[in-house]
PQR file with spaces between the fields and no chain letter, atoms N, CA, C, O and H, PARSE charges and radii, in Angstrom:
ATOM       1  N    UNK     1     -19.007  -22.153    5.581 -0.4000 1.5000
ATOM       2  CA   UNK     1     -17.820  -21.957    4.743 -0.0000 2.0000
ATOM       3  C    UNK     1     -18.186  -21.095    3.542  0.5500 1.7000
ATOM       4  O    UNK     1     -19.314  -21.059    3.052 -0.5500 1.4000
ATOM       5  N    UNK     2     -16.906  -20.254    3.019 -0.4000 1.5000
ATOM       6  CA   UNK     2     -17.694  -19.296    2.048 -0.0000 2.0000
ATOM       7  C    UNK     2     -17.593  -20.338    0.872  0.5500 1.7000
ATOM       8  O    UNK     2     -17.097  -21.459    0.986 -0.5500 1.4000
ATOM       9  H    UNK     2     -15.989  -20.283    3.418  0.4000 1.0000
ATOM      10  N    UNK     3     -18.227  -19.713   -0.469 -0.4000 1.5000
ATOM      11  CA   UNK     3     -18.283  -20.254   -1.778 -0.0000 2.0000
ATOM      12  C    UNK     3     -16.835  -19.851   -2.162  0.5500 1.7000
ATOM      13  O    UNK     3     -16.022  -19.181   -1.525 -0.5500 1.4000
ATOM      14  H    UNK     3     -18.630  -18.802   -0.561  0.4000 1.0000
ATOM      15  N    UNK     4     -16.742  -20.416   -3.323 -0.4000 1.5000
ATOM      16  CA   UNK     4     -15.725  -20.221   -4.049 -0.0000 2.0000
ATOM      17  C    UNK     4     -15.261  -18.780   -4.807  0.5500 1.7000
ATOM      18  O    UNK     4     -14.121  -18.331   -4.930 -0.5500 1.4000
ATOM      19  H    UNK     4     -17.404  -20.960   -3.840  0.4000 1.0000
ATOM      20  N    UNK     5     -16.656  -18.165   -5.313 -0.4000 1.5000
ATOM      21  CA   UNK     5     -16.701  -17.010   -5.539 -0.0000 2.0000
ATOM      22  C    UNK     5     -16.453  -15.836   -4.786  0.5500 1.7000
ATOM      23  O    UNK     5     -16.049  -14.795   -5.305 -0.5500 1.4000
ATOM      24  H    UNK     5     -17.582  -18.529   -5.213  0.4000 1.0000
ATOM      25  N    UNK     6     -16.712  -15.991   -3.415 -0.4000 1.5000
ATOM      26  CA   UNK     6     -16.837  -15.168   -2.269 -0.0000 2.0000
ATOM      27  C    UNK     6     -15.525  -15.350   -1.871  0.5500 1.7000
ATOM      28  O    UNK     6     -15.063  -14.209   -1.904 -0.5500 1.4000
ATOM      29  H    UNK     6     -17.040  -16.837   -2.993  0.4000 1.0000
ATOM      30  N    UNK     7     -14.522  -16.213   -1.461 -0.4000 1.5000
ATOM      31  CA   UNK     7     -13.165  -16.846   -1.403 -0.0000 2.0000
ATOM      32  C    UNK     7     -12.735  -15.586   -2.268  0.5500 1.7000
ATOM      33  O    UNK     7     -12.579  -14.512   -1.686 -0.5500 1.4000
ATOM      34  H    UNK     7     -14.897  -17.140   -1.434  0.4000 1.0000
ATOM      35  N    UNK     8     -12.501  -15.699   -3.911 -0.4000 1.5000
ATOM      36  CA   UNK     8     -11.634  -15.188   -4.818 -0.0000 2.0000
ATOM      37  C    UNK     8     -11.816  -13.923   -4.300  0.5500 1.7000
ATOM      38  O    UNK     8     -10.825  -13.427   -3.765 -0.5500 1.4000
ATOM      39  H    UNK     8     -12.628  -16.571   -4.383  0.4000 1.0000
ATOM      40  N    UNK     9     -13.257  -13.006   -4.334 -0.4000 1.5000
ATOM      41  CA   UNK     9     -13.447  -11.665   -4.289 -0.0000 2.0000
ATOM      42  C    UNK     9     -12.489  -11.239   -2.974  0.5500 1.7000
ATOM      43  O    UNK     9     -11.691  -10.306   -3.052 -0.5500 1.4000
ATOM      44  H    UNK     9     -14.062  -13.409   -4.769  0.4000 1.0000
ATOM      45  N    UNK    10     -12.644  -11.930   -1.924 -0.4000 1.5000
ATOM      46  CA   UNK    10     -11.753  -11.589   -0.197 -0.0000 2.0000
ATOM      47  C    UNK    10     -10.279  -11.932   -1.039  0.5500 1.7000
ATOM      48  O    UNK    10      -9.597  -10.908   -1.072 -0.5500 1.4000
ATOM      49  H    UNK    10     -13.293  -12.689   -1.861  0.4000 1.0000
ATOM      50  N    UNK    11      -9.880  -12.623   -1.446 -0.4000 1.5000
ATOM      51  CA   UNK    11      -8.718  -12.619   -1.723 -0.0000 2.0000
ATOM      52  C    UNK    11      -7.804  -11.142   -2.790  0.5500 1.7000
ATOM      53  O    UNK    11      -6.729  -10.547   -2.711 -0.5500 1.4000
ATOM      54  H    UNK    11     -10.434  -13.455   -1.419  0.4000 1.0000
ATOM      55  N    UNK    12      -8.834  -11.115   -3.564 -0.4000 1.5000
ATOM      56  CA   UNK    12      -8.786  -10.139   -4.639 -0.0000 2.0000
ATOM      57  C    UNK    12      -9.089   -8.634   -3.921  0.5500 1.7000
ATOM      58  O    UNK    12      -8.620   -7.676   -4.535 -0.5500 1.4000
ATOM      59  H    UNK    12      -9.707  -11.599   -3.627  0.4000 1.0000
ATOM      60  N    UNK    13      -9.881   -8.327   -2.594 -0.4000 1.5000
ATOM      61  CA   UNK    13      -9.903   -7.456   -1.977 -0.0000 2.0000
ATOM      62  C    UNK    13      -8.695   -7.016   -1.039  0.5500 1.7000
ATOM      63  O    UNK    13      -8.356   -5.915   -0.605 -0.5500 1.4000
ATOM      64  H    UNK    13     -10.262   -9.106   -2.096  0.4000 1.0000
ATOM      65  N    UNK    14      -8.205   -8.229   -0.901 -0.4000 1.5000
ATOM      66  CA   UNK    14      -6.956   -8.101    0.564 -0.0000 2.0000
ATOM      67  C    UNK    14      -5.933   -7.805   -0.932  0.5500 1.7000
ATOM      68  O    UNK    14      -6.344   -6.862   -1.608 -0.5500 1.4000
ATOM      69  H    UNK    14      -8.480   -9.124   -1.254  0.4000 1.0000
ATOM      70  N    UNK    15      -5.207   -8.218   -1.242 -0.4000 1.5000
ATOM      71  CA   UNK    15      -4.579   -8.108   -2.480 -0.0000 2.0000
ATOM      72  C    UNK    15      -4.891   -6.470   -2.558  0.5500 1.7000
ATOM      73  O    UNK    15      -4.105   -5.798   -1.890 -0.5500 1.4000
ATOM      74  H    UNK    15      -4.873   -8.984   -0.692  0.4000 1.0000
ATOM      75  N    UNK    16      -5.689   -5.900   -3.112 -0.4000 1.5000
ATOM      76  CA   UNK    16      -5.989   -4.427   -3.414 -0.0000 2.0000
ATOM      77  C    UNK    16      -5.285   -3.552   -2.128  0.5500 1.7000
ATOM      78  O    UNK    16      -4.390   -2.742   -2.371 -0.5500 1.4000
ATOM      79  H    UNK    16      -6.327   -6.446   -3.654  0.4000 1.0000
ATOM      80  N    UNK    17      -5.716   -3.762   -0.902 -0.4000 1.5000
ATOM      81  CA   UNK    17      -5.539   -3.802    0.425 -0.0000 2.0000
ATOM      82  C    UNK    17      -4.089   -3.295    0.618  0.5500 1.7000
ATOM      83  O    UNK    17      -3.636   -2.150    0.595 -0.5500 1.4000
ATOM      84  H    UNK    17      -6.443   -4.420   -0.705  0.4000 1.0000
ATOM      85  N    UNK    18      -3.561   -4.368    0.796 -0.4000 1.5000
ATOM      86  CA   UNK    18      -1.798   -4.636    0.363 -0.0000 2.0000
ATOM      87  C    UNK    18      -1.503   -3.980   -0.410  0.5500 1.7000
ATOM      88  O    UNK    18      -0.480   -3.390   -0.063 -0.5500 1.4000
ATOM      89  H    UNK    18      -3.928   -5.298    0.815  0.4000 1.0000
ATOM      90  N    UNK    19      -1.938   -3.604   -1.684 -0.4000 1.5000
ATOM      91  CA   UNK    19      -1.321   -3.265   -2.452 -0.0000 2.0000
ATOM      92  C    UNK    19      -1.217   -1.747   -2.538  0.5500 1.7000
ATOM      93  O    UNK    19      -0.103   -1.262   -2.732 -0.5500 1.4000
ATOM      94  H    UNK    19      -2.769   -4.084   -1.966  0.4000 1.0000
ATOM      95  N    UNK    20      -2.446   -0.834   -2.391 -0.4000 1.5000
ATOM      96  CA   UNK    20      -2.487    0.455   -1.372 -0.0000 2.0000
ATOM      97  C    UNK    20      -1.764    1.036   -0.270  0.5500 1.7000
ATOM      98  O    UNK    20      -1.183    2.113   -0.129 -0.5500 1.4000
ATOM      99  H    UNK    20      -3.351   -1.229   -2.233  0.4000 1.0000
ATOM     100  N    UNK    21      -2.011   -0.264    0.699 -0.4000 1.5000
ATOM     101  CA   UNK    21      -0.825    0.577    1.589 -0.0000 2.0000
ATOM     102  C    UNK    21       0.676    0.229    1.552  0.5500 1.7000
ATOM     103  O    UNK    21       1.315    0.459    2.578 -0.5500 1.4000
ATOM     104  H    UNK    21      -2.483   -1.138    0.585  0.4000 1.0000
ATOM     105  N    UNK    22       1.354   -0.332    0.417 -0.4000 1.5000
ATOM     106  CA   UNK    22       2.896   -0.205   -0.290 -0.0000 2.0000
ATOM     107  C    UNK    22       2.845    0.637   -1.100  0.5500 1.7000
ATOM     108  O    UNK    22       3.828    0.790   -1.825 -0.5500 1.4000
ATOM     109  H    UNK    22       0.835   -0.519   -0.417  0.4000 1.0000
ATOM     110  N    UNK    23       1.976    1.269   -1.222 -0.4000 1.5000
ATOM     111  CA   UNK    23       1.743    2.698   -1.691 -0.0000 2.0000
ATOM     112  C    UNK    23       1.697    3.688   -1.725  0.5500 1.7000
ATOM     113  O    UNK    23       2.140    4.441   -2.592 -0.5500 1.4000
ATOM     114  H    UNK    23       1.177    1.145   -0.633  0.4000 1.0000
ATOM     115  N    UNK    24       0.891    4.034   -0.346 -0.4000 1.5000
ATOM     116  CA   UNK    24       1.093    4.664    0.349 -0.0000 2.0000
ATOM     117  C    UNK    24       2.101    4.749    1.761  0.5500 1.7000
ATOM     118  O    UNK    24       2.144    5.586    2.663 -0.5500 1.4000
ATOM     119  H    UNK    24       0.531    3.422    0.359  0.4000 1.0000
ATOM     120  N    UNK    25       2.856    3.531    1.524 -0.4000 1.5000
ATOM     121  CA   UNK    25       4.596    3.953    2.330 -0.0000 2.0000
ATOM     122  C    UNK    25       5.480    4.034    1.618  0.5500 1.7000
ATOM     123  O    UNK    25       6.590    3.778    2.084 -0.5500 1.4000
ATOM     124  H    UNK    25       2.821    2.852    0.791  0.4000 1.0000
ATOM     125  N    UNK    26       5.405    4.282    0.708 -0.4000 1.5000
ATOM     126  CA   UNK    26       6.247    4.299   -0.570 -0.0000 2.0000
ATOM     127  C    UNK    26       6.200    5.705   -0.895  0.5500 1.7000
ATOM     128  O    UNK    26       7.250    6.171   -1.339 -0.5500 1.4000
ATOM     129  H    UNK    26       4.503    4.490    0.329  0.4000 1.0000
ATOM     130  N    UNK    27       4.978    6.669   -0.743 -0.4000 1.5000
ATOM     131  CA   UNK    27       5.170    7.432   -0.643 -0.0000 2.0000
ATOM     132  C    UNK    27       5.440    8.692    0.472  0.5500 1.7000
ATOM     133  O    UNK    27       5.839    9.819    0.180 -0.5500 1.4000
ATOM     134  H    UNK    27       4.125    6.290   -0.383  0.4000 1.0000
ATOM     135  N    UNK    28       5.121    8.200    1.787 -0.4000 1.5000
ATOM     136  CA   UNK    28       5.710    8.584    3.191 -0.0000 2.0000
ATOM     137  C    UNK    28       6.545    8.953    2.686  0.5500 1.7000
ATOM     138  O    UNK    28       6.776   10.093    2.281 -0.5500 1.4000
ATOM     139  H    UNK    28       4.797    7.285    2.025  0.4000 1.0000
ATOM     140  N    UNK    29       7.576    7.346    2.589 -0.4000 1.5000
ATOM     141  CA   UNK    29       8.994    7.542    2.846 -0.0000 2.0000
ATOM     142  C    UNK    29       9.679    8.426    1.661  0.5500 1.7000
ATOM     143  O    UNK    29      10.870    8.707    1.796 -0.5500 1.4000
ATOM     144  H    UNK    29       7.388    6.420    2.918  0.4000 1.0000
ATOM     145  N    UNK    30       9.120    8.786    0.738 -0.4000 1.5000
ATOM     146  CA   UNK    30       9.535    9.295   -0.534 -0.0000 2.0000
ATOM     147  C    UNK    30       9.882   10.907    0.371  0.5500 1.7000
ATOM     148  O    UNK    30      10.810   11.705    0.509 -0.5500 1.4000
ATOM     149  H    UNK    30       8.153    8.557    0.628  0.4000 1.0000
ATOM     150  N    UNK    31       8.665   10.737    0.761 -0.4000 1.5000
ATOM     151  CA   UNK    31       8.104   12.725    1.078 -0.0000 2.0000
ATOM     152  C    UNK    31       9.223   12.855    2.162  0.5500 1.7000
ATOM     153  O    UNK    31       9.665   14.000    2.261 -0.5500 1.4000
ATOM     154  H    UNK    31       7.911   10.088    0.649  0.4000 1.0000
ATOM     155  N    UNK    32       9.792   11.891    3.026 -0.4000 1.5000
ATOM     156  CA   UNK    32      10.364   12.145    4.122 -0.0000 2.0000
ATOM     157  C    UNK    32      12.209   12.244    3.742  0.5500 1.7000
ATOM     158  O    UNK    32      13.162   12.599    4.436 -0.5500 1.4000
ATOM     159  H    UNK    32       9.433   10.961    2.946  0.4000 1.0000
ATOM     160  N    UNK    33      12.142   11.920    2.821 -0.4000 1.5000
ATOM     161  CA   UNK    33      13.447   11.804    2.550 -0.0000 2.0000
ATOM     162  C    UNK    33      13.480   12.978    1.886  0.5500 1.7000
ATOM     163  O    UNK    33      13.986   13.779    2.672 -0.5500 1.4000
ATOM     164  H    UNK    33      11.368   11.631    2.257  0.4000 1.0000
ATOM     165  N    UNK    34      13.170   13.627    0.679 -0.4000 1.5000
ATOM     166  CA   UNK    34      12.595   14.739   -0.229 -0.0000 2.0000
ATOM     167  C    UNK    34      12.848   15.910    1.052  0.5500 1.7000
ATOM     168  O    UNK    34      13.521   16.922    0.851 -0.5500 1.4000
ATOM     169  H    UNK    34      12.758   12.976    0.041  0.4000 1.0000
ATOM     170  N    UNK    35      12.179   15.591    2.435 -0.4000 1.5000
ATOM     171  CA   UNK    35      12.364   17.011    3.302 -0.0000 2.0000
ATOM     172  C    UNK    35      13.613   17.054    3.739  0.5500 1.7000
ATOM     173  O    UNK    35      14.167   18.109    4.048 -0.5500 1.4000
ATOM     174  H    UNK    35      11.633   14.769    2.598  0.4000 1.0000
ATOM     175  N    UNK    36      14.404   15.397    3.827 -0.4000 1.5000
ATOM     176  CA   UNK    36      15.498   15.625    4.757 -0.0000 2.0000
ATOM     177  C    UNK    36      16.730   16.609    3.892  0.5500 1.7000
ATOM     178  O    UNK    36      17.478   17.527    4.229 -0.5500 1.4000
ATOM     179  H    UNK    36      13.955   14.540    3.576  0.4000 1.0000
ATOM     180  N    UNK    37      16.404   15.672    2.302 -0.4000 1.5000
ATOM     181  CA   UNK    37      17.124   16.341    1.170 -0.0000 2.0000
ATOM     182  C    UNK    37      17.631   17.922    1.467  0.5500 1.7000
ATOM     183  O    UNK    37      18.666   18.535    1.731 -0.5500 1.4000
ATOM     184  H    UNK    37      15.797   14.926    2.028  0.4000 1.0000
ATOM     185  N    UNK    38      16.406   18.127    1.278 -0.4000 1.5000
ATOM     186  CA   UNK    38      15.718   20.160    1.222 -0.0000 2.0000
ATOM     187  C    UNK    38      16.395   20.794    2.133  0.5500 1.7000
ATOM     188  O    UNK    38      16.854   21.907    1.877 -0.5500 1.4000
ATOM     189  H    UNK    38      15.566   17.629    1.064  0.4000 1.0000
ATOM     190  N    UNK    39      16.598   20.146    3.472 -0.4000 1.5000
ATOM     191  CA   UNK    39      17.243   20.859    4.863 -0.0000 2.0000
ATOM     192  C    UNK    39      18.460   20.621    4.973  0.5500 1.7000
ATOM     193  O    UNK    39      19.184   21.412    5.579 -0.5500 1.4000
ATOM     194  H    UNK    39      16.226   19.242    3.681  0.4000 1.0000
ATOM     195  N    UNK    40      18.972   19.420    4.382 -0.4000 1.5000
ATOM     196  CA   UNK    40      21.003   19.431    4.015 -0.0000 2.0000
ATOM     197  C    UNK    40      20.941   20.194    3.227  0.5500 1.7000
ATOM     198  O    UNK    40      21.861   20.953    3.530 -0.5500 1.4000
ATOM     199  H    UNK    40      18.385   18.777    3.889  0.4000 1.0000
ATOM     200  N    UNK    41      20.335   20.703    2.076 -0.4000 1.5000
ATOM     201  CA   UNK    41      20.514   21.615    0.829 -0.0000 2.0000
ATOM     202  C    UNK    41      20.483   22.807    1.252  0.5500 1.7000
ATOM     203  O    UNK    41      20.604   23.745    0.464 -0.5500 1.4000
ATOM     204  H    UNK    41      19.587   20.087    1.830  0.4000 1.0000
């Protein structure tokens, strides 16, 4: 079983994790909409 310390850091890593890739679909979808914009315009 891990330590307690080792626990927080995996938790605190997945967290980072997650939090990157709502980040990076956040900005996909930004860029994808931005092109659809450009081509009705």
């Amino acid at each position: 079983m891990k330590g307690n310390g080792d626990y927080k850091q995996w938790l605190t890593d997945l967290k980072s994790r997650i939090r990157q890739s709502q980040i990076k679909a956040a900005v996909k979808v930004n860029t994808e909409l931005l092109r659809l914009y450009w081509d009705l315009g």
